[in-house]
N, C-alpha and C positions, 0 to 999 in steps of 0.2 A: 504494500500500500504506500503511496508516495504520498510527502504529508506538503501541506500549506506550506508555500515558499514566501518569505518577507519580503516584499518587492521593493521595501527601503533600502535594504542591505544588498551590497555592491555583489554582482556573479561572484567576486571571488571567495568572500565569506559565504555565501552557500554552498559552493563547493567543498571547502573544507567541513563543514557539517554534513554533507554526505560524506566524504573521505573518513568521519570520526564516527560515523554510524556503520559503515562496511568494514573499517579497522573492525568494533566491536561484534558484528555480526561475524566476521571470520574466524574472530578468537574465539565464539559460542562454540560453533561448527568444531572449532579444532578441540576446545575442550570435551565436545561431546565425544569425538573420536577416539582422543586419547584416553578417558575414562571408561570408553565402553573397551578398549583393547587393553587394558592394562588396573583396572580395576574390578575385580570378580563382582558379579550381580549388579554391575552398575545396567547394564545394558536389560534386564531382565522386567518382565513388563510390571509387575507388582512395584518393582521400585521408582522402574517411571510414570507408575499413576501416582504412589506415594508422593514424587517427586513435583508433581504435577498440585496434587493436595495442597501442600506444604507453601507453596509460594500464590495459589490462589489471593488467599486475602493481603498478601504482600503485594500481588501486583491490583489487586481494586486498592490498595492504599497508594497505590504509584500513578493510579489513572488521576486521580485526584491532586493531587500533589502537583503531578507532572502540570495539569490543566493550569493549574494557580502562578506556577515556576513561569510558564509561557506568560504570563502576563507579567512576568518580572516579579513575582510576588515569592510567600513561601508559608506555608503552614505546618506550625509546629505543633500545633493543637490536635493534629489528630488523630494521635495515640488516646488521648483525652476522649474524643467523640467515639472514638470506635469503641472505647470498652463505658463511657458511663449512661449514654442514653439506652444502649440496650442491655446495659443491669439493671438499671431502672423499669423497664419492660418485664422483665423475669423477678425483680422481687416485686414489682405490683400483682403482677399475676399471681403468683406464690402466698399475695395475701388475701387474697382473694377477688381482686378487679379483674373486670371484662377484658378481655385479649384485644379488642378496640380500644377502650377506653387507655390500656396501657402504652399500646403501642404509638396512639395520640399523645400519649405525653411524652413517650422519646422523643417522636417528632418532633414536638413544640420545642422540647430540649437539644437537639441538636439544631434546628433554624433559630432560636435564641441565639446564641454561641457563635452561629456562621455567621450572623449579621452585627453582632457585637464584633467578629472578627474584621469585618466588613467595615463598617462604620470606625472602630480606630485607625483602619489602615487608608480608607477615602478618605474621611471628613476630620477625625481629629487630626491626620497626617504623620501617625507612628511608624515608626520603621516594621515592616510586618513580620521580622524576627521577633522584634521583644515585644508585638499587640499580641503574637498567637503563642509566644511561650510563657506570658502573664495569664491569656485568658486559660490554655490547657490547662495549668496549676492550678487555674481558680476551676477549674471543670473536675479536674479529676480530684481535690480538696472536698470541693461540694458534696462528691459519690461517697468518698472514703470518711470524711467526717460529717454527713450529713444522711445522707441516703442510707449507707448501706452499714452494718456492723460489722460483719464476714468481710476479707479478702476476695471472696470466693463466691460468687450468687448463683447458687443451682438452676440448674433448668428443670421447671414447672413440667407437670401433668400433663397441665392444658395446653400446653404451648406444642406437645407431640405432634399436632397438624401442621406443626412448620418445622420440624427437625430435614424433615426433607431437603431443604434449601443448602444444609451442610455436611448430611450424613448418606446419602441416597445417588443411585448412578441412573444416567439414562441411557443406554443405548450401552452401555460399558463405561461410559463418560463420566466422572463424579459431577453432582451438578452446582458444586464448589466452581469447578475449573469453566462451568458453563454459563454459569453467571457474571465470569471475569470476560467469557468472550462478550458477551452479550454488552456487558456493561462495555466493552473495549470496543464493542459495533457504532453503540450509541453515541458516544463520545467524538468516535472519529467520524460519524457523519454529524455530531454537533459542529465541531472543528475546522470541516473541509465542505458543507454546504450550506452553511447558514451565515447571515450576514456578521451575527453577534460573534460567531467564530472568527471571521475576517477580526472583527475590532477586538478580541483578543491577542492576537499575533501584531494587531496595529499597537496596542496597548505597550505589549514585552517592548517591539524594537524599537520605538520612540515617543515615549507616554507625553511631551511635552506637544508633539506632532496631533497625537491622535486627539488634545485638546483643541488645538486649533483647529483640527478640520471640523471640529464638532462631533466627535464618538461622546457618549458620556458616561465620562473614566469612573466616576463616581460610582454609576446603577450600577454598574461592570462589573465594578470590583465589588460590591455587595454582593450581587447574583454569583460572583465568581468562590466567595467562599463560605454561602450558601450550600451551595453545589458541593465544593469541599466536604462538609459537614455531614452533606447527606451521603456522601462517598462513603463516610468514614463509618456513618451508623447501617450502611447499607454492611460494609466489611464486618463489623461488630456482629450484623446479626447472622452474620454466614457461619463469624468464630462459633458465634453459641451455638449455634445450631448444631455443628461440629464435636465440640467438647462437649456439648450435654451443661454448658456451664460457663460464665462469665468470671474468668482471672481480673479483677479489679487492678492489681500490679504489676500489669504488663504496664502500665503508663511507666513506669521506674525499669523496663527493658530496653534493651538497645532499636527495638522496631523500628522507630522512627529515622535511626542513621541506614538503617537498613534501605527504608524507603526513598531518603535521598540517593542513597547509591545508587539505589535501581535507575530513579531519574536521568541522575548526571551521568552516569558511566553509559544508559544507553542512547545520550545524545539530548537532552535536554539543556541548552544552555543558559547559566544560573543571570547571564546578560540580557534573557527573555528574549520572543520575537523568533525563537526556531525549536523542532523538536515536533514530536506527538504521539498519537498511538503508537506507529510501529515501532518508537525508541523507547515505549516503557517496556513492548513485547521482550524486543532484546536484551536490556538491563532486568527484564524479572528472568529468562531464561536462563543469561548468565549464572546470577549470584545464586537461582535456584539451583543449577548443575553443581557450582562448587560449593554451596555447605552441604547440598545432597555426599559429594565425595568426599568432602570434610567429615561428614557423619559417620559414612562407611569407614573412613580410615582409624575409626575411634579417634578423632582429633577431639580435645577437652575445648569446654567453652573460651578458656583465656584463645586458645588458638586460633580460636575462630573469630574472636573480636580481633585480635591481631591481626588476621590477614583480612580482613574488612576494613577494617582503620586502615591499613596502608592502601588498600584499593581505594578507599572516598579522596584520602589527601589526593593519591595520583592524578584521580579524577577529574576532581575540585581544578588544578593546576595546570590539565591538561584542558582542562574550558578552558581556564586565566589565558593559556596561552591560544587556542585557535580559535573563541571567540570572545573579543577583548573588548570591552565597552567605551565608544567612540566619547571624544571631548565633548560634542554635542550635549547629549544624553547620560554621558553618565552620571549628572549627580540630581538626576531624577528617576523616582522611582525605586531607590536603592532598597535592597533586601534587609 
């Protein structure tokens, strides 16, 4: 799928953003090679559906992400949305509320949150690092010292009519991994056929432009982490549905570096204005194959954050360097 080109940005900077998407598309390809030749049961089908499992909700957290990224932006929050609107859903139910009524107030709780994200980063004018890793702490604070007493919020009786959405196959397919395509369909035909798609890519590659011509950056960026939030409780409710059960303290795990990885390494650049579905495809592919052989190899957690951390720094630096943010622009819109 060939994504929306910035038509601000000079041929030669798109070029190099393809050349850093088929760089990482050939290292996928080579790392699957080499792991299926040289790693026992890597290649074996139970492991590449597990495989496949495992990075679902990582990459619907990367679609989202990724979306926001493109507009030069960045959410930290939503480690926070993904695990507290849908504990919220599972301990209302658990006490007795309607399975509507619950899931309406996740709702209401994660579009609160997106538009408080929204509204610090349009109109008060916060850098959207420190609006969405103030509001996540006040989100996941709220669950943990508010909401919920347990770490841990079971998954309810009544909620068995929706276990399906993370523990159930179609066709052979888990419909975890099917909901990521799905959500990855909508996305990319949000992105590449609709107008508001254009003036997000107008947004990332020169937000001081896209006011003049008259986009308005403001509804934008509301709607844009909005959308976000609902990414995140859409991914939440795949987790529960999965585990039978909502980890409150995943907000205090590494996910969220995870999810930029995915972003950045598969071609999203943190300058905004390039990047889209097929670059989260590729960055959830990658980092899914190597903690999959990470796993296999009994590599311990330190290991594994260690060889992550040096992949985001790479990353991070290898954006710095082939897509660089021009004097125009860059000291608008900064992350």
């Amino acid at each position: 799928m060939s994504e929306h080109p910035s038509t601000a940005r000079p041929a030669e900077r798109r070029r190099r953003h393809w050349s850093q998407q088929t760089i990482v598309t050939l290292l996928t390809v080579a790392l699957f090679a080499g792991f299926s030749a040289f790693l026992p049961g890597f290649l074996s089908a139970g492991n590449l559906v597990g495989l496949l499992q495992s990075v679902a909700t990582l990459g619907l957290l990367a679609l989202g992400m990724g979306m926001v990224v493109i507009a030069r932006g960045i959410d930290l929050s939503m480690i926070a949305t993904l695990a507290t609107p849908p504990a919220l859903m599972l301990h209302l139910v658990g006490n007795g509320a309607g399975v509507g009524v619950a899931f309406a107030a996740a709702l209401a709780l994660a579009v609160a949150f997106g538009l408080l994200n929204g509204w610090l980063v349009a109109y008060a004018e916060m850098a959207p690092l420190f609006a969405t890793l103030a509001s996540g702490l006040l989100l996941y604070g709220l669950g943990g010292g508010v909401f919920f007493s347990n770490d841990i919020v079971p998954w309810p009786s009544l909620l068995d009519g929706w276990s399906w959405i993370g523990s159930s196959t179609l066709f052979g397919v888990p419909t975890q991994v099917l909901v990521f395509a799905l959500a990855g369909a909508v996305l990319w035909l949000f992105l590449q056929c609709t107008r508001m798609g254009r003036f997000i890519y107008a947004m990332g590659d020169n937000p001081q432009g896209a006011r003049v011509v008259g986009i308005p950056t403001r509804p934008m960026t509301l709607l844009l982490y909005v959308a976000s939030a609902l990414i995140g409780l859409l991914a939440g409710v795949v987790m529960a549905a999965s585990l039978h059960a909502m980890p409150i303290r995943i907000y205090a795990s590494t996910l969220i570096y995870d999810v930029i990885l995915v972003v950045v390494l598969g071609g999203i650049g943190l300058s905004g204005g390039r990047g889209g579905v097929s670059s989260v495809l590729v960055g959830t592919l990658l980092i899914g194959a190597l903690l999959n052989a990470m796993t296999l190899m009994d590599a311990n957690y330190s290991v594994q954050n260690l060889v992550k951390g040096s992949l985001l720094l790479l990353a991070i630096v290898a954006d710095s360097r082939l897509n660089p943010r021009n004097e125009e622009t860059a000291q608008h819109g900064d992350i």
